[in-house]
PDB file of N, CA, C and O in Angstrom, chain B, residues numbered from 101:
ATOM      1  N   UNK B 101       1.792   6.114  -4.509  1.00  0.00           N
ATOM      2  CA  UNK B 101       1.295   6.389  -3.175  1.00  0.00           C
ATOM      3  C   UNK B 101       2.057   5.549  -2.156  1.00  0.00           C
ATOM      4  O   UNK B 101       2.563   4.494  -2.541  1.00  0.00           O
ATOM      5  N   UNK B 102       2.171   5.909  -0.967  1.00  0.00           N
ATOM      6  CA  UNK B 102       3.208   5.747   0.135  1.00  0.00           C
ATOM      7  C   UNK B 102       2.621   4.905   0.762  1.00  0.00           C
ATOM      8  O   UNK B 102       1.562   5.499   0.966  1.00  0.00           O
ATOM      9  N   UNK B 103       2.460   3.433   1.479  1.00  0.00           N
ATOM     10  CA  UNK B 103       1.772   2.598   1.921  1.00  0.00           C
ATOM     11  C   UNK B 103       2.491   2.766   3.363  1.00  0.00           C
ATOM     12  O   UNK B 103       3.703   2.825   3.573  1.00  0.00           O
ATOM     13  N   UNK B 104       1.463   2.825   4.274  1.00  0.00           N
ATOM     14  CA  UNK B 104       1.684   2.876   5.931  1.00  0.00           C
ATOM     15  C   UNK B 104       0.800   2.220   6.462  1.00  0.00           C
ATOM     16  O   UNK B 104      -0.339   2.117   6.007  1.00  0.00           O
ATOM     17  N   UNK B 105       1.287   1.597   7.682  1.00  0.00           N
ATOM     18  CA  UNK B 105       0.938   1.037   8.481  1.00  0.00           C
ATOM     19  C   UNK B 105       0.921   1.434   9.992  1.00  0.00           C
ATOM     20  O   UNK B 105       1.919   2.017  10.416  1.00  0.00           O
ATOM     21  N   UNK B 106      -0.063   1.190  10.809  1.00  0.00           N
ATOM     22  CA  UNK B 106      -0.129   1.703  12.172  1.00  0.00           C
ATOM     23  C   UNK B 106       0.517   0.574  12.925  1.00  0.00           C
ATOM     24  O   UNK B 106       0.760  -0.566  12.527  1.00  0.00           O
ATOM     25  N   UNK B 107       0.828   1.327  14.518  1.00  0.00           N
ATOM     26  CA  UNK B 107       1.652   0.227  14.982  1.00  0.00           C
ATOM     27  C   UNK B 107       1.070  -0.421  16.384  1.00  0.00           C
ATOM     28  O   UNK B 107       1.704  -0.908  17.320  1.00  0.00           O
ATOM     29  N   UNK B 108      -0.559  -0.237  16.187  1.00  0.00           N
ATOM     30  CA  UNK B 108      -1.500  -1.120  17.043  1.00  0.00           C
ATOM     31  C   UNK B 108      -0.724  -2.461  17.715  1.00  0.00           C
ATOM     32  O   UNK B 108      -0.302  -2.758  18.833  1.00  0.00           O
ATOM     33  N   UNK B 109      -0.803  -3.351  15.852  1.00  0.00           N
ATOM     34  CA  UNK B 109      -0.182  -4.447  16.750  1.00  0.00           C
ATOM     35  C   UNK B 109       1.163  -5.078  16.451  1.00  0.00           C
ATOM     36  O   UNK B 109       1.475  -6.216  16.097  1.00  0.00           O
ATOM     37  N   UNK B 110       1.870  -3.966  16.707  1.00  0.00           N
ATOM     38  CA  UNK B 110       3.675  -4.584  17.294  1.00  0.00           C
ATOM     39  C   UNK B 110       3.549  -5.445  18.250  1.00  0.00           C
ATOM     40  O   UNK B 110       2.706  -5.540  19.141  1.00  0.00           O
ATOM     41  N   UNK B 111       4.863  -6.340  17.874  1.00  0.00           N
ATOM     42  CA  UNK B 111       5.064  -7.407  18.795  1.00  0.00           C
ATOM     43  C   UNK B 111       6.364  -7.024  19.031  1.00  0.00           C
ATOM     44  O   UNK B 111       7.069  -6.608  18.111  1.00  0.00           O
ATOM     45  N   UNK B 112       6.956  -7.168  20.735  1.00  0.00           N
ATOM     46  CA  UNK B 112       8.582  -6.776  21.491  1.00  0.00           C
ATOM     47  C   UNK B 112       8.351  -8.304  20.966  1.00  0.00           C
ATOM     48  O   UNK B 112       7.520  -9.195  21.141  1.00  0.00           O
ATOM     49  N   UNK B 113      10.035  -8.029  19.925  1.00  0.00           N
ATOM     50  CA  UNK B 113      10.791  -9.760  20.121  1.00  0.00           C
ATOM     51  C   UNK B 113      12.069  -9.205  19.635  1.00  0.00           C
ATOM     52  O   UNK B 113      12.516  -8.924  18.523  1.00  0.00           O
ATOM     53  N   UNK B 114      12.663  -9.119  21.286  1.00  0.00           N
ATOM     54  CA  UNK B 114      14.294  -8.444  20.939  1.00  0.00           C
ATOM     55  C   UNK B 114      15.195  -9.378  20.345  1.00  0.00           C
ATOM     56  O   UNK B 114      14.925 -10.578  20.398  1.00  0.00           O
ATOM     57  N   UNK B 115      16.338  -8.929  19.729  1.00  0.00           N
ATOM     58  CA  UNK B 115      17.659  -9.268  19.084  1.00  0.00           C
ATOM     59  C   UNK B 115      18.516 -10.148  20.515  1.00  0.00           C
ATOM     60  O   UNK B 115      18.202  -9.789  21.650  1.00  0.00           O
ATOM     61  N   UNK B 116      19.277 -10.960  20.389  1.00  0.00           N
ATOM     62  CA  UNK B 116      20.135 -10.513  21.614  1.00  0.00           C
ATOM     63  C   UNK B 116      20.765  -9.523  22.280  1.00  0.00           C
ATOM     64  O   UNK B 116      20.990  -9.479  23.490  1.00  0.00           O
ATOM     65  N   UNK B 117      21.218  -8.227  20.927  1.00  0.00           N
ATOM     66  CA  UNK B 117      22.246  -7.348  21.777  1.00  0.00           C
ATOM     67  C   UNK B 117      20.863  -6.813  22.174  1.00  0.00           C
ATOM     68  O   UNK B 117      20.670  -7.297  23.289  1.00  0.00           O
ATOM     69  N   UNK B 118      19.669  -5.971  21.797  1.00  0.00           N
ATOM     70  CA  UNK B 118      18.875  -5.461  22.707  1.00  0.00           C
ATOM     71  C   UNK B 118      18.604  -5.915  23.987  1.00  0.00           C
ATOM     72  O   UNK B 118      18.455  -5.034  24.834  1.00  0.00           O
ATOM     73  N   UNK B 119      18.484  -7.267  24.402  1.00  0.00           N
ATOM     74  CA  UNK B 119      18.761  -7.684  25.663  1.00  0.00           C
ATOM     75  C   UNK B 119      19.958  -7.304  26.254  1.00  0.00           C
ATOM     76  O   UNK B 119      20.148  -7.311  27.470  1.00  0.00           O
ATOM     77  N   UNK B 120      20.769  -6.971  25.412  1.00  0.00           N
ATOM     78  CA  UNK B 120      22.259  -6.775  26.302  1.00  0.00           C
ATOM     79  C   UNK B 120      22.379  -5.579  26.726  1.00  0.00           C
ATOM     80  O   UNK B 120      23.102  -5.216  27.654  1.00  0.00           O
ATOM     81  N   UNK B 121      21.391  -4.645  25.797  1.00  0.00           N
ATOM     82  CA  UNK B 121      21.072  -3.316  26.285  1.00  0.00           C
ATOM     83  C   UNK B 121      22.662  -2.510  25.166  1.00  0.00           C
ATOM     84  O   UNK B 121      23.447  -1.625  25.507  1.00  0.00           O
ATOM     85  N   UNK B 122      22.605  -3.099  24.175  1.00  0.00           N
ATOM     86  CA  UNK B 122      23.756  -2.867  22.996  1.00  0.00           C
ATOM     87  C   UNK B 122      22.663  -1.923  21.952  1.00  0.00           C
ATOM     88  O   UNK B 122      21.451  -1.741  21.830  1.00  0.00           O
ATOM     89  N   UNK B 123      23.881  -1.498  21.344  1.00  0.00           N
ATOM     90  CA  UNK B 123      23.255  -1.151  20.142  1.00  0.00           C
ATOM     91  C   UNK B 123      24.125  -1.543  18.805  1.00  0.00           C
ATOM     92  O   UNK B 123      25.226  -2.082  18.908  1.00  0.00           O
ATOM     93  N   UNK B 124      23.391  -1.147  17.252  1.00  0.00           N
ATOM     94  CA  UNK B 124      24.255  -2.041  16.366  1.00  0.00           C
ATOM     95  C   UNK B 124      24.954  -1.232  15.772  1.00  0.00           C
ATOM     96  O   UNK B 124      25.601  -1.740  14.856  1.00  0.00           O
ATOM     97  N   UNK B 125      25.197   0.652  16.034  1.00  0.00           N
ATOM     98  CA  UNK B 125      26.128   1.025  15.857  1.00  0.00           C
ATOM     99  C   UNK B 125      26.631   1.781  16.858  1.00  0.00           C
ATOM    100  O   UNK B 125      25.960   2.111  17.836  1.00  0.00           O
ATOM    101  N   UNK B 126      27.809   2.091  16.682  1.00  0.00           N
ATOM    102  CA  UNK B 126      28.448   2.859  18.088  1.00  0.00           C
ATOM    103  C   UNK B 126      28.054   4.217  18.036  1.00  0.00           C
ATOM    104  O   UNK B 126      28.682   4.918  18.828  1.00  0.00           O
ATOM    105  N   UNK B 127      27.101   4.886  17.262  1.00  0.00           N
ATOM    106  CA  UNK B 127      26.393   6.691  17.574  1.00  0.00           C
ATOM    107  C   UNK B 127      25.281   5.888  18.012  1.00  0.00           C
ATOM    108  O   UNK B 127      24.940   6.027  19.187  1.00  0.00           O
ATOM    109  N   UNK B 128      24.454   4.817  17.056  1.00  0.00           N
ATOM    110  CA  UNK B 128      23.178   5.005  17.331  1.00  0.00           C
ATOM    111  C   UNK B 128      22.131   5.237  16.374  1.00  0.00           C
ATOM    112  O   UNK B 128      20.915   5.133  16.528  1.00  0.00           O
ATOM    113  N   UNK B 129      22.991   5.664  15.064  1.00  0.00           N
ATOM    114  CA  UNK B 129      22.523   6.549  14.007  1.00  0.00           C
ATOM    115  C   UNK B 129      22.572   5.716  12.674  1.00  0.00           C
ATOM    116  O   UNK B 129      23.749   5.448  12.430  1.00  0.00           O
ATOM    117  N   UNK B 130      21.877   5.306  11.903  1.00  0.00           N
ATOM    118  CA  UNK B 130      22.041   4.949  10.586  1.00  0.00           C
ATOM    119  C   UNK B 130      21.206   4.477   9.538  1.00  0.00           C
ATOM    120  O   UNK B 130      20.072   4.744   9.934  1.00  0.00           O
ATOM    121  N   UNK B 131      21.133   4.026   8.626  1.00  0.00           N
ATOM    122  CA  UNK B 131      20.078   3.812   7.751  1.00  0.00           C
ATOM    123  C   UNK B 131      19.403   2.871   7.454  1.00  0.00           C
ATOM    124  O   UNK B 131      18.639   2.923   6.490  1.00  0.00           O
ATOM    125  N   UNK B 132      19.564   1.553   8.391  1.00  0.00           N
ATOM    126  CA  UNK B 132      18.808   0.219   8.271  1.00  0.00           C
ATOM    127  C   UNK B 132      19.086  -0.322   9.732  1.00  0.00           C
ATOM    128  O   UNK B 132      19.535  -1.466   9.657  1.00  0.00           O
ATOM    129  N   UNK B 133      18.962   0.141  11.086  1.00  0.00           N
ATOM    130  CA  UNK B 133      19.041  -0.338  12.089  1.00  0.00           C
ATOM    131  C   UNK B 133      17.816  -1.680  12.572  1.00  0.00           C
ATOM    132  O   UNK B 133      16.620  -1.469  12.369  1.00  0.00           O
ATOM    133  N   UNK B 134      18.071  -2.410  12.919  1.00  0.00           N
ATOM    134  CA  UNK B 134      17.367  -3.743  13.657  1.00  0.00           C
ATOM    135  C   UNK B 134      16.713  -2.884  14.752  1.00  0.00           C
ATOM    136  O   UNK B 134      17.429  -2.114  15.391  1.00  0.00           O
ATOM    137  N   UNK B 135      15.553  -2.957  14.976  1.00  0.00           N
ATOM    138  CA  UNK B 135      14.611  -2.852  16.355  1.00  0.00           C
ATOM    139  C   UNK B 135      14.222  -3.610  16.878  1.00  0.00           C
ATOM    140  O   UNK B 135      13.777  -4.406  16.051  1.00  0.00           O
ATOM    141  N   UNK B 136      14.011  -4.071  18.152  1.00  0.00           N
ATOM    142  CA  UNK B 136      13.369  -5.134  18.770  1.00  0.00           C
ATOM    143  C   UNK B 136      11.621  -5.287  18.493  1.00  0.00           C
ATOM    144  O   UNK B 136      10.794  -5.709  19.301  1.00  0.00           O
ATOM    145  N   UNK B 137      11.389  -4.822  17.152  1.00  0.00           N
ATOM    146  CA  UNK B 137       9.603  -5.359  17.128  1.00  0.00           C
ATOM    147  C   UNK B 137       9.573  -5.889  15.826  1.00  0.00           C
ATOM    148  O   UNK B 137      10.460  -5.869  14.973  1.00  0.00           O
ATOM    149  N   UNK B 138       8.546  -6.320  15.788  1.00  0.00           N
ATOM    150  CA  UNK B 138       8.432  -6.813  14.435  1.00  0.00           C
ATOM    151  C   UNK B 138       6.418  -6.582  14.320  1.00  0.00           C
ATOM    152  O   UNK B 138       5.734  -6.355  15.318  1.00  0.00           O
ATOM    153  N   UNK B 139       5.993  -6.681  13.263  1.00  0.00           N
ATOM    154  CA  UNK B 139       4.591  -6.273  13.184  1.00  0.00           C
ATOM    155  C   UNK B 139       4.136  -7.052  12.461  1.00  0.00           C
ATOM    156  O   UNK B 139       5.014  -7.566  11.768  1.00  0.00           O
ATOM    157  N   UNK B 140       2.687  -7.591  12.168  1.00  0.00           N
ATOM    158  CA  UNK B 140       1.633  -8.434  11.326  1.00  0.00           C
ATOM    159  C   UNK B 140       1.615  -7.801   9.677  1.00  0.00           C
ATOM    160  O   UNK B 140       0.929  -6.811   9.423  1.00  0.00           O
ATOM    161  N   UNK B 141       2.296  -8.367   8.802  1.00  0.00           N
ATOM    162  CA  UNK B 141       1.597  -7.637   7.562  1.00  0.00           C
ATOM    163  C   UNK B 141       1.278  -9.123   6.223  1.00  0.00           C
ATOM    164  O   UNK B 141       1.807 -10.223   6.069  1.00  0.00           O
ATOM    165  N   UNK B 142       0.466  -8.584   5.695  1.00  0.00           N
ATOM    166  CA  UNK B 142       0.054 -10.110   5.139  1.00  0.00           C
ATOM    167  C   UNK B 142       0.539 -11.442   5.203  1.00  0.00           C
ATOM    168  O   UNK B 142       1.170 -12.184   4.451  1.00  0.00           O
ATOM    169  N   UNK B 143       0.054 -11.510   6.317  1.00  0.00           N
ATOM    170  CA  UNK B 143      -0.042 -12.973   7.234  1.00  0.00           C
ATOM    171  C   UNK B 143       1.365 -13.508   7.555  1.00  0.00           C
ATOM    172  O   UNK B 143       1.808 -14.645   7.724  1.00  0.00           O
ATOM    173  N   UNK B 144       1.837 -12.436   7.574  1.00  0.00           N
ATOM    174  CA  UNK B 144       3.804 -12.625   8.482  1.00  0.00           C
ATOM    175  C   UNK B 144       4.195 -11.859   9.431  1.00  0.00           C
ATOM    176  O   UNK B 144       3.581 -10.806   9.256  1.00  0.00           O
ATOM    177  N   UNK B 145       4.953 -11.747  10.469  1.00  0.00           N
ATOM    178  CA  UNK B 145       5.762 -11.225  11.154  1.00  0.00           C
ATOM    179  C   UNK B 145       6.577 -10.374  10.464  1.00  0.00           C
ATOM    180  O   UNK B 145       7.455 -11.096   9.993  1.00  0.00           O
ATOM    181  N   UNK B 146       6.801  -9.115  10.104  1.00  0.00           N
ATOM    182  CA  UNK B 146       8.033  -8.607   9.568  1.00  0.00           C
ATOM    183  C   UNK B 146       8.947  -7.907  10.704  1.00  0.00           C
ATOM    184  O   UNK B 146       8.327  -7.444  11.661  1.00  0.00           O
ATOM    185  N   UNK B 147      10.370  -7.780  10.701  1.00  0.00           N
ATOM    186  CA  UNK B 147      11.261  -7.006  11.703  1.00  0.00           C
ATOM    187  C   UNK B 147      11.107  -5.184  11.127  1.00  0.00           C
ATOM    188  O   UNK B 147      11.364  -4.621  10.062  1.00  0.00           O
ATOM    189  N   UNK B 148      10.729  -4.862  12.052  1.00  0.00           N
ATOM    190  CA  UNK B 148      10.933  -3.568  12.096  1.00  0.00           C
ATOM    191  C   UNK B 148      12.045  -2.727  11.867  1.00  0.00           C
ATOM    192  O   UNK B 148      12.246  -2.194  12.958  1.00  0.00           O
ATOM    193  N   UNK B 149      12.724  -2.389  11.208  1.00  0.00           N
ATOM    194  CA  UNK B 149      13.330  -1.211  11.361  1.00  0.00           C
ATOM    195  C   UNK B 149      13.544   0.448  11.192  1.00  0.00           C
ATOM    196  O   UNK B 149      12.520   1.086  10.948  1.00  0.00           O
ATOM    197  N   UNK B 150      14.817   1.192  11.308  1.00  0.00           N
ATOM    198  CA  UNK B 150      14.564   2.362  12.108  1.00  0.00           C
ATOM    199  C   UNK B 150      15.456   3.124  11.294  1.00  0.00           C
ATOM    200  O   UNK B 150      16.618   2.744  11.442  1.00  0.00           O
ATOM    201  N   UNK B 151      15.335   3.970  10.571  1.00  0.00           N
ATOM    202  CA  UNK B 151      16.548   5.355   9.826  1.00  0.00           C
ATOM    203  C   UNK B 151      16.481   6.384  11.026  1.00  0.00           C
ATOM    204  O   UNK B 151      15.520   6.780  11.685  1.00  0.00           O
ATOM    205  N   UNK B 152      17.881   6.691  11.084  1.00  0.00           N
ATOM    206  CA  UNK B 152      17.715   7.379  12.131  1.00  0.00           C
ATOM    207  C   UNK B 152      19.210   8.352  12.021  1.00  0.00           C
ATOM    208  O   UNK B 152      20.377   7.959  12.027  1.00  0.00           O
ATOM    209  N   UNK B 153      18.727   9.582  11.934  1.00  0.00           N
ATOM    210  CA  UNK B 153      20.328  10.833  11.602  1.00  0.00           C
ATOM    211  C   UNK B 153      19.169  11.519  12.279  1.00  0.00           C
ATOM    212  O   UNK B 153      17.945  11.622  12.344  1.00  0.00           O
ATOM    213  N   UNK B 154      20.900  12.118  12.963  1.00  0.00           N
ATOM    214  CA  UNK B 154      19.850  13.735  14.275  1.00  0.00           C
ATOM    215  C   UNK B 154      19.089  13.073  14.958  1.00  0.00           C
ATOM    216  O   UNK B 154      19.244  12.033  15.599  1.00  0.00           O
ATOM    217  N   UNK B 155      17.873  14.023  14.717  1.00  0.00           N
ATOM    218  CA  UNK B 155      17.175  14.017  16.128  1.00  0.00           C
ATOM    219  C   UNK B 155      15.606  12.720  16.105  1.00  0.00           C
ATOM    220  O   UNK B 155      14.963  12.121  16.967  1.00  0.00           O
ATOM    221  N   UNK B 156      15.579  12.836  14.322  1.00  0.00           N
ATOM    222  CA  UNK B 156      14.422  12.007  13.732  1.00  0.00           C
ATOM    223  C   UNK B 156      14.631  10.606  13.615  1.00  0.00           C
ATOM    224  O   UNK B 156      15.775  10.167  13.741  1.00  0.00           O
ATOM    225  N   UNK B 157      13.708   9.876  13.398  1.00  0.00           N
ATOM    226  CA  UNK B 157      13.724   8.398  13.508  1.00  0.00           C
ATOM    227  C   UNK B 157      12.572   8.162  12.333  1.00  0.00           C
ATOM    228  O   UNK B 157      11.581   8.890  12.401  1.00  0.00           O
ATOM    229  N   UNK B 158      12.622   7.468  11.569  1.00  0.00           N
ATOM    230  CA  UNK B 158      11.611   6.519  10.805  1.00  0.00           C
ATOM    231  C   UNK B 158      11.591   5.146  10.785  1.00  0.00           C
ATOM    232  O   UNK B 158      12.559   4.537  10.329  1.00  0.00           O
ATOM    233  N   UNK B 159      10.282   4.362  11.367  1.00  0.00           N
ATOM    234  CA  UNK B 159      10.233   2.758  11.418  1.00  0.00           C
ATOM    235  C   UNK B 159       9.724   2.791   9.666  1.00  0.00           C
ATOM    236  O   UNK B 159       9.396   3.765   8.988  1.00  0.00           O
ATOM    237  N   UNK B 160       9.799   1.541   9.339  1.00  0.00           N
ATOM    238  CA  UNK B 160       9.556   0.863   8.461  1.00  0.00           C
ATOM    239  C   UNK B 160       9.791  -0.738   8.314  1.00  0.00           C
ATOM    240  O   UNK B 160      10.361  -1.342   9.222  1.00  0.00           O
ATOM    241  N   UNK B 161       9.555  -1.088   7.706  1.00  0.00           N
ATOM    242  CA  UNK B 161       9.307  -2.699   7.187  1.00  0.00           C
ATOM    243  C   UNK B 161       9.494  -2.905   5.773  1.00  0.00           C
ATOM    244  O   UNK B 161       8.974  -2.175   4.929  1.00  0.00           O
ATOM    245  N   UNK B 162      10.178  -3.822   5.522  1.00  0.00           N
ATOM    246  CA  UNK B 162      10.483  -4.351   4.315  1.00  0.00           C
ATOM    247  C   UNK B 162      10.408  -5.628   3.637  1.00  0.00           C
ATOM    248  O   UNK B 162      11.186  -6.565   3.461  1.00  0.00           O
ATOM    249  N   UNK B 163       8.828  -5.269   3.211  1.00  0.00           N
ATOM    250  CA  UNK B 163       7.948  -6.394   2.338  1.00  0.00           C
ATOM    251  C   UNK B 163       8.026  -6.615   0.805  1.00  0.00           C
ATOM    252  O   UNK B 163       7.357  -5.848   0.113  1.00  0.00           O
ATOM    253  N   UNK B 164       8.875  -7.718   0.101  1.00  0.00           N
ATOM    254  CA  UNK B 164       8.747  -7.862  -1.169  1.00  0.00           C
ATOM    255  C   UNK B 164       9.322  -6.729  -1.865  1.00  0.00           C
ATOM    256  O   UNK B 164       8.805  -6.325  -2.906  1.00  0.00           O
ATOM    257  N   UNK B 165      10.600  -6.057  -1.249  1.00  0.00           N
ATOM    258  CA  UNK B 165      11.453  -4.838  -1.862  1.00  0.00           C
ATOM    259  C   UNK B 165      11.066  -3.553  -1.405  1.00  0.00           C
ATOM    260  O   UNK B 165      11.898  -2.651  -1.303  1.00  0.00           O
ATOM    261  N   UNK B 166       9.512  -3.350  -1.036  1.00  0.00           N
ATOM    262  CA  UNK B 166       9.208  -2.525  -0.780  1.00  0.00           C
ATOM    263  C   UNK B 166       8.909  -1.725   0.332  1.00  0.00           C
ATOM    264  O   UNK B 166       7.930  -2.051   1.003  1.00  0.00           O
ATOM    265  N   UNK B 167       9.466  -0.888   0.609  1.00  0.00           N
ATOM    266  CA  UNK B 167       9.680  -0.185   2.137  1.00  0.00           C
ATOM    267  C   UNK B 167       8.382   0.529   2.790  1.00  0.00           C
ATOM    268  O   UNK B 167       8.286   1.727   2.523  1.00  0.00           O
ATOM    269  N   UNK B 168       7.561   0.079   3.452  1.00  0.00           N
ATOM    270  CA  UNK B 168       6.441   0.238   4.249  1.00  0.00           C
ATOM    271  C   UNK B 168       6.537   1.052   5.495  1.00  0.00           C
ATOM    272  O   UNK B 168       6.975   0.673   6.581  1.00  0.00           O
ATOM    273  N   UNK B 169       5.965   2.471   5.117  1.00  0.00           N
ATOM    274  CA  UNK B 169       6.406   3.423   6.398  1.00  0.00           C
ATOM    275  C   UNK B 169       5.477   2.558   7.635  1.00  0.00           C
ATOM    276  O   UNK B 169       4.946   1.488   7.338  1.00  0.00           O
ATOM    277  N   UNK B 170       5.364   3.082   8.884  1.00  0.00           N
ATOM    278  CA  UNK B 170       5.014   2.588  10.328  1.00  0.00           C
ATOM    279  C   UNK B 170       4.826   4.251  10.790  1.00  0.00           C
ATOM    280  O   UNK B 170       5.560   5.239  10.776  1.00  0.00           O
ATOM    281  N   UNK B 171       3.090   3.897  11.298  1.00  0.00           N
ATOM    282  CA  UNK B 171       2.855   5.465  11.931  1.00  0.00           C
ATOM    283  C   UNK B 171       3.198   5.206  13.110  1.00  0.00           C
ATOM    284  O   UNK B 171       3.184   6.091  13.965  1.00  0.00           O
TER     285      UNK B 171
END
């Protein structure tokens, strides 16, 4: 079973290039991108990130190997 999480309580805590208004590849597009949030999951901060080809995007988090979708 697929473990998800809601994204009530995200926290904004940008990268530098997100302040720079950068991104970390030159489309935009790829399979482990950095996001500027990070979220609460057993009693840590984790960084958010984003798969992203076309038009779709998936957040997730990566706790103890295991990839935690984000509704």
């Amino acid at each position: 079973m697929t473990k998800h999480l809601d994204s009530d309580n995200m926290v904004y805590a940008p990268l530098w290039w997100h302040k720079e208004g950068l991104s970390q590849t030159a489309t935009g597009y790829g399979a482990k991108l950095t996001t500027a949030w990070k979220i609460p999951f057993a009693g840590r901060l984790y960084r958010v990130y984003c798969t992203v080809f076309s038009n779709a995007g998936s957040h997730w988090i990566l706790a103890k190997g295991e990839k935690i979708f984000i509704r």
